[in-house]
C-alpha positions as CSV (number, residue, x, y, z in Angstrom):
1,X,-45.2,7.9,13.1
2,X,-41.3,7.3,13.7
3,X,-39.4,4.6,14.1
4,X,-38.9,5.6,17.7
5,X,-42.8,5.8,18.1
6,X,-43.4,2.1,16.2
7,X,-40.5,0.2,17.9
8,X,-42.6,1.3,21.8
9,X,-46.0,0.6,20.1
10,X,-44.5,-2.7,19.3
11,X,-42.8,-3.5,22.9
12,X,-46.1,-1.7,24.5
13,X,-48.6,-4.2,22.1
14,X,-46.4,-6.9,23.4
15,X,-46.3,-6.1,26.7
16,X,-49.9,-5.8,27.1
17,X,-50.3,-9.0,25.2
18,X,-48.3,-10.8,27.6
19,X,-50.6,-9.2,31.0
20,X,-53.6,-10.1,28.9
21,X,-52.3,-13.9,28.8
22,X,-51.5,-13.8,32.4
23,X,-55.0,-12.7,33.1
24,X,-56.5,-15.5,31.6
25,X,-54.3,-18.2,33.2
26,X,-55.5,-16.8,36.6
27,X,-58.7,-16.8,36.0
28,X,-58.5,-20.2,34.2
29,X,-56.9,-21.2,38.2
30,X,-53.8,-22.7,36.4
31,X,-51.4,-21.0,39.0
32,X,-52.8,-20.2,42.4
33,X,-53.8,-16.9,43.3
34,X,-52.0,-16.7,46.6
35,X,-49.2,-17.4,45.0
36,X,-49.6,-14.3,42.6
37,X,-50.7,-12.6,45.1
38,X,-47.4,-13.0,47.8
39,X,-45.4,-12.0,44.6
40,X,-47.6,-8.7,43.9
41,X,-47.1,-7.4,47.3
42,X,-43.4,-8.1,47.2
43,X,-43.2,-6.3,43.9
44,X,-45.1,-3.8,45.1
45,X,-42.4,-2.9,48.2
46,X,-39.4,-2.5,45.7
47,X,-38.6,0.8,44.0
48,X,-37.8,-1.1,40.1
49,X,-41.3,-1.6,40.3
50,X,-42.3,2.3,40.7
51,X,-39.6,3.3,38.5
52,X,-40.8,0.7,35.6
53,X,-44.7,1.4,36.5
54,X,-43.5,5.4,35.5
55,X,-42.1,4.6,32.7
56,X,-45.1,2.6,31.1
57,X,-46.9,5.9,32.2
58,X,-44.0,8.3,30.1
59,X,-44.4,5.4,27.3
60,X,-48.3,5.7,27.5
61,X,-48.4,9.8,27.5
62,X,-45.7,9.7,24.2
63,X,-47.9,7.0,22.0
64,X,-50.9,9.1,23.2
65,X,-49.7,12.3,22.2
66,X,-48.7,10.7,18.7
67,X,-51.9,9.1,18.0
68,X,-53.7,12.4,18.6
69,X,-51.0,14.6,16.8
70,X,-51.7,15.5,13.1
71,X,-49.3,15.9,10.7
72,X,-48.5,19.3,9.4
73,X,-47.6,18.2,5.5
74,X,-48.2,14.8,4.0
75,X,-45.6,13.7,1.7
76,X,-46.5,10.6,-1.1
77,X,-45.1,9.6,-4.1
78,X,-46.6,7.0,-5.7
79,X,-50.6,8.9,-5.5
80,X,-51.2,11.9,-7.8
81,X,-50.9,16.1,-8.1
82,X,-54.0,18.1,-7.6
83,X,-53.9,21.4,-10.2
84,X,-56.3,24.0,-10.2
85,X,-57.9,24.8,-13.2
86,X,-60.2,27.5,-14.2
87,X,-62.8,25.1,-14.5
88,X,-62.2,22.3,-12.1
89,X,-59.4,20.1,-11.1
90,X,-57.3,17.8,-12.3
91,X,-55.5,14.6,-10.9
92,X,-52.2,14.3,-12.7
93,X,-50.3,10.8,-11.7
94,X,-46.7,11.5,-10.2
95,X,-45.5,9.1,-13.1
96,X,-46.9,11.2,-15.8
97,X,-44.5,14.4,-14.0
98,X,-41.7,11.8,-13.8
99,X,-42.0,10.3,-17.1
100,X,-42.4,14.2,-18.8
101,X,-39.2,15.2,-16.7
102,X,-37.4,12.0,-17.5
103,X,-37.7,13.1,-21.4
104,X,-37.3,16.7,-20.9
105,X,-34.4,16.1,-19.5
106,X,-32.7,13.0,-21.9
107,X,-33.3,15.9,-24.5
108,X,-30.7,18.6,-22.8
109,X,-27.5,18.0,-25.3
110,X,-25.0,16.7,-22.9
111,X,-27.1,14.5,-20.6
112,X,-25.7,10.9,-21.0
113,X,-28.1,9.1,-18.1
114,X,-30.4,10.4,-16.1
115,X,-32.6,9.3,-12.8
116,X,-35.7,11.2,-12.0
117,X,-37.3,11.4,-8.3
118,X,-40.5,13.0,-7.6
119,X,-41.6,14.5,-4.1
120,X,-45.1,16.1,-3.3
121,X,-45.4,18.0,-0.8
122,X,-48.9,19.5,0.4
123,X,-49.7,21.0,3.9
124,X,-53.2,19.4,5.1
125,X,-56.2,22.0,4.2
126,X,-53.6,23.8,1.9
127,X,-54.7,24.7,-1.8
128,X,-51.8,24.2,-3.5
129,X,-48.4,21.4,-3.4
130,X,-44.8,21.7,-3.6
131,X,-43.5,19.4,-6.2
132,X,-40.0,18.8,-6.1
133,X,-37.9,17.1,-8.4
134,X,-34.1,15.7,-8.0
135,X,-32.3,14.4,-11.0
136,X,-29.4,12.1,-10.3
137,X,-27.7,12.6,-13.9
138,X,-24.5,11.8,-16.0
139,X,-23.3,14.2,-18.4
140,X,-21.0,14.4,-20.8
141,X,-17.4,15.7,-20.8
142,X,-18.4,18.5,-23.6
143,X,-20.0,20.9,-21.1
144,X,-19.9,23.0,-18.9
145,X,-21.8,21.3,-15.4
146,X,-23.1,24.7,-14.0
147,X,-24.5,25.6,-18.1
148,X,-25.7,21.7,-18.4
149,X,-27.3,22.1,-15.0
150,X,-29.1,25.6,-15.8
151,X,-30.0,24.5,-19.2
152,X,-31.4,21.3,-17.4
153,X,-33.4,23.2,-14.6
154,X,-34.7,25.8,-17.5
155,X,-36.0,23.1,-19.7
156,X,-37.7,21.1,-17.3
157,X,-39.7,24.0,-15.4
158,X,-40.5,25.7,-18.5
159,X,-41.7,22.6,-19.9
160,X,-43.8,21.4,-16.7
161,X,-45.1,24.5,-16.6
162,X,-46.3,24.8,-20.3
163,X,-47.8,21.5,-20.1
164,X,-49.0,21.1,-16.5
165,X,-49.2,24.4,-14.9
166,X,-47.5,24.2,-12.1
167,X,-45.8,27.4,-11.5
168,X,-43.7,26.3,-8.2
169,X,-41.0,23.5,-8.8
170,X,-38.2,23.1,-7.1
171,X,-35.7,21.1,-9.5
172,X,-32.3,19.7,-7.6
173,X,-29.6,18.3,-9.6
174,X,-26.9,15.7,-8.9
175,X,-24.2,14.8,-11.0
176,X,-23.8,11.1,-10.3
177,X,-20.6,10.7,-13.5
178,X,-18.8,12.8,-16.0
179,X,-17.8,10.8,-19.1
180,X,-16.6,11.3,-22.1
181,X,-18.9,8.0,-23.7
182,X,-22.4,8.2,-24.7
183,X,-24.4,5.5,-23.2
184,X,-25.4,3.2,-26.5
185,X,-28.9,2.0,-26.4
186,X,-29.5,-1.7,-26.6
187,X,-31.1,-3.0,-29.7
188,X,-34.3,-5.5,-29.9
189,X,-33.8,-8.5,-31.9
């Protein structure tokens, strides 16, 4: 659901909370029902009140349509990728893929920093999922970007698919910094 769809949910839940309350003051007799119901026929005569009654019906019909809608891929991060084996299946945490492509890639020569981010795609009732990876990296000054980039996309599909399996990856690459210092790694005392 959108933002679109959640922000009318909210004003429609709040809306309806509001007649709700109304509802039971009137029947608690806290304001007089003639007096509710003088302003309901007067409301009733003015053309605002048609206008806003048709747009709570447009609002009603777009939440509706949403709630019975299904979506045509699921995207997570944080769950787990589903490979097919020859003899069953097996749940592999999105970490595990980020943590393998994390040190794949550290081990390119040239790669000062890098910033793995993990997408799975799977279509609902589909077999198999598109995993997508996008590095946000920092290289060094010593290479060339487009050899440091094909080096980087080589390594890490050859190695996700000798050690997972998974034959379609789609591996994006942004170069964040080019610098000429390697990135010193802090010591433990």
């Amino acid at each position: 659901m959108g933002v679109i769809n959640r922000i009318l949910l909210f004003i429609y839940t709040i809306a309806f909370a509001v007649l709700s309350l109304a509802i039971v003051v009137l029947c608690t007799g806290v304001i007089p029902i003639d007096l509710v119901w003088n302003n309901f026929l007067y409301l009733c005569g003015r053309y605002e009140t048609g206008i806003a009654a048709f747009a709570v019906f447009l609002v009603s019909i777009q939440l509706m349509g949403v709630s019975f809608s299904s979506n045509k891929k699921v995207k997570y991060a944080s769950e787990a990728i589903l490979i097919h084996g020859d003899l069953g299946d097996v749940s592999v945490a999105v970490d595990a893929v980020k943590n393998l492509v994390d040190k794949t890639a550290r081990a390119v020569r040239g790669i000062r920093d890098v910033k793995v981010r993990v997408l799975v795609e799977a279509a609902k009732g589909a077999i198999d999922t598109n995993v997508s990876v996008h590095l946000t990296v920092v290289i060094g000054q010593e290479i060339n970007v487009t050899e440091i980039s094909d080096q980087l996309q080589t390594a890490i599909k050859e190695n996700v698919k000798n050690i997972l399996g998974l034959e379609t990856l789609t591996v994006t690459i942004a170069v964040d910094n080019i610098t000429n210092v390697a990135l010193q790694k802090q010591r433990v005392m």
